[in-house]
N, C-alpha and C positions, 0 to 999 in steps of 0.2 A: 591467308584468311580462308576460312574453311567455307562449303557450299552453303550453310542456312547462317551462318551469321553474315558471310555477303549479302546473303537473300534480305536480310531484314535492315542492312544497315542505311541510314536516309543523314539528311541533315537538318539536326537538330534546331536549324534556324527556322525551318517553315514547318509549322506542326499540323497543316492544312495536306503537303506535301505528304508527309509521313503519314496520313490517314490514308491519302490516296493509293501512297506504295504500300501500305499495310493490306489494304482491301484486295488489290493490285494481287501481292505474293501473297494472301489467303488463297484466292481462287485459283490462282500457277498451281497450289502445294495441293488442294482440293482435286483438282481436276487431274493433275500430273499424278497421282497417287491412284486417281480411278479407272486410268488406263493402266500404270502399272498392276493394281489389283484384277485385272481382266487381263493380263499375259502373266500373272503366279510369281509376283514376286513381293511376297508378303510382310519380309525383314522392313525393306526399302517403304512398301507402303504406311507400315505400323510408324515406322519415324515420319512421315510428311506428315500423313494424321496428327500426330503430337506435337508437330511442330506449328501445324495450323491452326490447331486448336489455342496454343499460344497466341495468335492472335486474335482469333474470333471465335467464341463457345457457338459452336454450329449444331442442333441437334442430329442432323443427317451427318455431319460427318461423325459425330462421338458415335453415332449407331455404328456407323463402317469400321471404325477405328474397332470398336467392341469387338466387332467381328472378325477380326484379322487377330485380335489378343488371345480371342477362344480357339482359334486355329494356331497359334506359338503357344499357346497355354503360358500367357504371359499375362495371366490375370494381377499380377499387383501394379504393372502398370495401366490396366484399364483401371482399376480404382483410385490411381494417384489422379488419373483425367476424371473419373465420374466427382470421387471428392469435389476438387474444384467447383464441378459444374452444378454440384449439389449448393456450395457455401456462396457461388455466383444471385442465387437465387432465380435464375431463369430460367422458364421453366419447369418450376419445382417438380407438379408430381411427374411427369415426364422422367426426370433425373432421379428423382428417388425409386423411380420403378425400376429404370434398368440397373441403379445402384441397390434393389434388394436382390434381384434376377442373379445381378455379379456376385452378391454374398453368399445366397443359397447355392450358387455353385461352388463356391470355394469353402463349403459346409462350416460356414460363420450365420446359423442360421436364428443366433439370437439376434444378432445384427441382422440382417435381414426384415426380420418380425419386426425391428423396431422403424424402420425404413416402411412398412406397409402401414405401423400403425400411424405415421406423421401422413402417409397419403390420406389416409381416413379421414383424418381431422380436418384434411382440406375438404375433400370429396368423399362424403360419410357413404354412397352409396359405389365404391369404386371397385366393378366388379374382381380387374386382375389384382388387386392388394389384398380384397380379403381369400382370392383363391389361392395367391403365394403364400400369406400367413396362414394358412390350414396347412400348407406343404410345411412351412418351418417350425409349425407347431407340434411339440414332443408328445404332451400331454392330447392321444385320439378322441378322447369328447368333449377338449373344448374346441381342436380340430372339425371336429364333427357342425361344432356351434357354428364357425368359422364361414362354412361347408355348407350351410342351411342358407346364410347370407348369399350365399353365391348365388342357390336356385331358386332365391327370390328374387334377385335381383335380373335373373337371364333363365326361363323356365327352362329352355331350350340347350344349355349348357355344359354338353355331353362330357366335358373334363371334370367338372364337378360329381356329377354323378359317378364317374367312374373311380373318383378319387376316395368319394364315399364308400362308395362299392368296397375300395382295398381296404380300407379303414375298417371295416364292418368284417371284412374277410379275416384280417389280420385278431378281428376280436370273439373271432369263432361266430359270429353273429349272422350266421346262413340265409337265413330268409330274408334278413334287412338286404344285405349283399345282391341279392340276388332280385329284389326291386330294384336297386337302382341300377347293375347291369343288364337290365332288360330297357330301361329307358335306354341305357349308351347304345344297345342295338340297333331299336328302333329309332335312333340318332344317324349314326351312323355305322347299318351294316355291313358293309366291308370293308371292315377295319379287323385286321383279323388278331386284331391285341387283345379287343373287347372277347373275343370267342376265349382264347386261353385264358382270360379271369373268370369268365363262367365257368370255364371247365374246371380251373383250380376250385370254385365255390362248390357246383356241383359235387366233386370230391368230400369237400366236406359237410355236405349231406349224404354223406355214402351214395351218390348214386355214380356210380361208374361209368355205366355204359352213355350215359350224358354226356358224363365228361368227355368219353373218349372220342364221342362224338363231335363235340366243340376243338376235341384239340384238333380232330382227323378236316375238319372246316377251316381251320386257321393255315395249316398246310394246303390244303388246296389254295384258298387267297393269295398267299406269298409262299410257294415251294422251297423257298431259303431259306424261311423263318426257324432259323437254329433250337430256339425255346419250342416250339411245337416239337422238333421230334424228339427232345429229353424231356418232355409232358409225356408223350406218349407212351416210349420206349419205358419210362419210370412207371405208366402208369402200367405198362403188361408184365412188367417184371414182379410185381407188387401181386400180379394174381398168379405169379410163377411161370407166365408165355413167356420163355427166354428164348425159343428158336422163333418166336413171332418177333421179338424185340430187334436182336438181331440185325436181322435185312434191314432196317429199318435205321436201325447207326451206320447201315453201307450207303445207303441213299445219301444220307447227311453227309457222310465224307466223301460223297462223288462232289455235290458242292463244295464243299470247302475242307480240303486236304489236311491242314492245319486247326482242324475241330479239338482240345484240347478232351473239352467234355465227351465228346462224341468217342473217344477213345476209350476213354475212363471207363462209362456206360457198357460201350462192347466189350471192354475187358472181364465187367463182372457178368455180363450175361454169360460169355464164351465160359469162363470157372464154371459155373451154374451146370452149363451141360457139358461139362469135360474136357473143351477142349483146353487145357493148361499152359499148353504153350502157344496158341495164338493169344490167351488171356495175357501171359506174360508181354507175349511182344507189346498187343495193345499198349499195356502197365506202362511196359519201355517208352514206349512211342508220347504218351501223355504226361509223364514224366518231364522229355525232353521236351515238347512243347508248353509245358507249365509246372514247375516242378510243385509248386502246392495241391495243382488239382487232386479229391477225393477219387480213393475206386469204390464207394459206395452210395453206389446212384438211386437206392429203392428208396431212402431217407427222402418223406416228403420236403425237408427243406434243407437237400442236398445242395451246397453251396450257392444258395438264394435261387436258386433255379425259380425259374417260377413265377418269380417276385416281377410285377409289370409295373416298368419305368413311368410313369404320368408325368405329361411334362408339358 
């Protein structure tokens, strides 16, 4: 007999017993699973989770469990558990959030949308439902409408804003954009996300040296932030500074060796002013580290570069 059906097996004559060893092996599987997950063993945790859950729809533990699925990217069986816990009825909007959270990730985001809109119906004023249904939403102005809900409902609610922000960016729509990332700032300025989408908006109000200045801010915040220095680099190459750009994909690759973009980038700067065969090597080098990566990094919307994740 194998470890979890021993675990569960009782007899069948006292159904009082069986409640108590059920409760009993919930909190063994519960607890014994949350020290494994605090020494990294996240196969063995993901089955006690599921198997607990078998007994008792816990929302602490479906949250743990969630999270050990997103780290095995074993998302169909977080949704075989969220299911359940959704048709259980406990809990509802609870279950149906983090069952749209699971959809939108797994880019099922008509499902998703319709998961936010059953939270509605319970709780019409539910701020994170209608901020995921503006994420799953295809169509940007009724995203937008979505989106309006949100900062009425939480004035304060710098995701929203910034999400508009992309939305309004994404629709060449500069000035709207650029109200509402000046709220995300004055939200939260050192966040140096919000500086690289004003510097993307900025751009498309032609004003450059804004930008370069938003992106040259977001670097100082987080010195790794990899997106700042192909903001940059893109935006000096763009006015033809290729030996300014340059130094600037060496910086990046002192961080991180393995920058696929960051080779790319120096590859075409280096062509630019002649040097051919460190251009190639770059070429080479980026190549092998992602064989799809583009070597043409001036294209504002050079393999999504650019594009800031909201999440």
């Amino acid at each position: 007999m194998g470890f979890f059906s021993s675990l569960f097996s009782s007899s069948k004559d006292d159904k009082g017993q069986q409640k108590k060893a059920a409760r009993k092996n919930f909190d063994i599987l519960k607890n014994d699973n949350i020290r494994a997950q605090r020494v990294g063993k996240p196969e063995y945790v993901s089955e006690c989770f599921a198997e607990a859950l078998k007994i008792q729809e816990d929302l602490e533990t479906m949250k743990r469990l969630l999270s050990v699925c997103y780290t095995l990217n074993m998302y169909d069986q977080a949704l075989e558990a969220l299911n359940g816990m959704v048709a259980s009825g406990k809990d509802p909007v609870n279950a149906l959030l983090m069952r749209a959270s699971l959809l939108f990730s797994m880019e099922k985001r008509s499902e998703a949308a319709a998961d936010c809109e059953r939270i509605i119906e319970i709780e019409s004023d539910h701020l994170l439902a209608y901020y995921l249904l503006a994420k799953s939403e295809a169509n940007p102005l009724k995203a937008i409408e979505h989106i309006d809900k949100v900062t009425g409902i939480k004035t304060d609610y710098a995701a929203g804003y910034a999400l508009r922000a992309e939305i309004n960016l994404a629709l060449e729509k500069g000035a709207d954009a650029l109200l509402d990332v000046g709220k995300v700032i004055a939200l939260t300025p050192d966040d140096e996300a919000v500086y690289l989408l004003r510097g993307r908006i900025y751009e498309l109000l032609g004003k450059a040296d804004a930008a370069l200045q938003d992106y040259r801010r977001a670097s100082e915040l987080n010195p790794s932030n990899e997106e700042a220095y192909l903001l940059v680099g893109r935006l000096l190459m763009s006015q033809g500074k290729y030996d300014e750009a340059i130094p600037l994909f060496d910086e990046a690759l002192e961080h991180n060796e393995k920058f696929a973009k960051a080779y790319a980038a120096r590859s075409f700067a280096k062509r630019q002013t002649g040097d051919l065969e460190g251009a190639l090597a770059d070429e080479e080098k980026s190549r092998e580290l992602d064989p799809d990566e583009k070597i043409n990094p001036v294209e504002k919307n050079y393999d999504g570069m650019g594009k800031r994740r909201i999440k």
